[in-house]
C-alpha positions as CSV (number, residue, x, y, z in Angstrom):
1,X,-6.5,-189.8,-43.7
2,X,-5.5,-186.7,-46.2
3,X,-6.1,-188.7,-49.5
4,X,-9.5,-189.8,-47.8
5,X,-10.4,-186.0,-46.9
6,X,-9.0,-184.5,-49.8
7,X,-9.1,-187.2,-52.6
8,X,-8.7,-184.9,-55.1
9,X,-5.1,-183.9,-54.2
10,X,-3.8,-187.3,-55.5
11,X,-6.3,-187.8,-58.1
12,X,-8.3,-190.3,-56.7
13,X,-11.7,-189.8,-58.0
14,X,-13.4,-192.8,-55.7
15,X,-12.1,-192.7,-52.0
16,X,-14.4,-195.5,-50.3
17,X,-14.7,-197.6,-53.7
18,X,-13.3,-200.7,-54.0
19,X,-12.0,-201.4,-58.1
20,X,-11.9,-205.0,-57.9
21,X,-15.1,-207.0,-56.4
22,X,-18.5,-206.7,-56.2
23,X,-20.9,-204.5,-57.6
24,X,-22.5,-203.1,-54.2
25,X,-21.9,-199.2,-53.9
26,X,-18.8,-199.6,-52.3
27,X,-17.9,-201.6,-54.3
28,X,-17.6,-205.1,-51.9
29,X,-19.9,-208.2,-51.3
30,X,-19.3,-210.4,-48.8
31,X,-20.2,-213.4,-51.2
32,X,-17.7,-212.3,-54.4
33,X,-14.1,-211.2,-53.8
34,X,-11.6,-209.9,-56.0
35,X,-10.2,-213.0,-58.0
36,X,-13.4,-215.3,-57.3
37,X,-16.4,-215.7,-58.7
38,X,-18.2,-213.3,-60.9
39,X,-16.2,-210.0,-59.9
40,X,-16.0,-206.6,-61.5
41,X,-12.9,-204.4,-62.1
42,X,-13.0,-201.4,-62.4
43,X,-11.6,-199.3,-65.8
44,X,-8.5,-197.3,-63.8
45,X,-7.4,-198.2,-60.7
46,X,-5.1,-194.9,-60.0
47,X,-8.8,-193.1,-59.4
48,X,-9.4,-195.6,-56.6
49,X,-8.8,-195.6,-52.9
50,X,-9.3,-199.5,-52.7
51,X,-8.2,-202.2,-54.1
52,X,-10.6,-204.9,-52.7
53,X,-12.4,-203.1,-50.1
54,X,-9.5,-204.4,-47.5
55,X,-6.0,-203.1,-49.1
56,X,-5.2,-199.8,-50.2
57,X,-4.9,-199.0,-53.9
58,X,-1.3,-198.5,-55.6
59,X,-2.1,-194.5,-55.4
60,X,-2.9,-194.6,-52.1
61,X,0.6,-196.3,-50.8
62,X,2.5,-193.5,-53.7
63,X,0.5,-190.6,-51.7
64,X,1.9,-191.9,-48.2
65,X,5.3,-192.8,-49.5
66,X,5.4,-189.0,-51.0
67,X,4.4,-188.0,-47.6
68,X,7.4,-189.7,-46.2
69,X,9.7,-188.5,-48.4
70,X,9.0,-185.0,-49.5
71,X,7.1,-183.9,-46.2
72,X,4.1,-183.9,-44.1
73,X,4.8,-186.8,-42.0
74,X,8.2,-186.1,-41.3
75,X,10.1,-183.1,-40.5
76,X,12.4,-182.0,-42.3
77,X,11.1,-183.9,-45.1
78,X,13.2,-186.8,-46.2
79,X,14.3,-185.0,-49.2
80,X,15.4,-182.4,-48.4
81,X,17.8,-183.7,-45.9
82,X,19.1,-186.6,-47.8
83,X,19.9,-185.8,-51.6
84,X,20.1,-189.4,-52.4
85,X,16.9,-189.3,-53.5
86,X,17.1,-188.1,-56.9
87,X,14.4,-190.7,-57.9
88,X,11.1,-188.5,-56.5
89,X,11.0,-186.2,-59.5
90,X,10.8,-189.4,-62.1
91,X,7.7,-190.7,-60.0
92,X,5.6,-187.6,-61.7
93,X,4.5,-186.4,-58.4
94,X,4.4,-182.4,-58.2
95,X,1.8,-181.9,-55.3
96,X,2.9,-179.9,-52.7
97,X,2.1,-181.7,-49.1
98,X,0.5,-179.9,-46.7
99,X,-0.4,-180.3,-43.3
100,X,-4.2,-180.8,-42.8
């Protein structure tokens, strides 16, 4: 729920919006789906909360696994108790979790 309260956090421009599918506000028909048919796609899909209006977009899964990891949803924060994960700091992610 944080990256859909606070989108900008994780640079996610369109929450609710679907990039691949119809052309409907949210993004979804129910007649074209992502693959099939006439669809759109959107131009950058790190800016999206949705894929296709039913999976979550590749940002949205790095936000929660960052959660996991460095804090937020687990205490103490994966990280900081395990230092085998050296790997966090090549994923670019500097945002500091917090609570909401």
């Amino acid at each position: 729920m944080e990256v859909f309260v606070s989108p900008e956090r994780y640079g996610i421009k369109y929450p609710l919006v679907a990039c691949c599918g119809g052309g409907d506000p949210y993004g979804v028909t129910p007649n074209v789906s992502c693959g099939r048919g006439e669809y759109k796609l959107c131009h950058n899909p790190r800016k999206h909360g949705s894929w296709d209006g039913m999976h979550l977009s590749e940002a949205v899964y790095k936000a929660i696994a960052m959660g996991l990891l460095r804090g937020s949803y687990t205490q103490p924060p994966f990280a900081t108790t395990a230092y085998s994960c050296t790997h966090l700091s090549e994923l670019g992610f500097s945002i500091e979790y917090k609570s909401i």
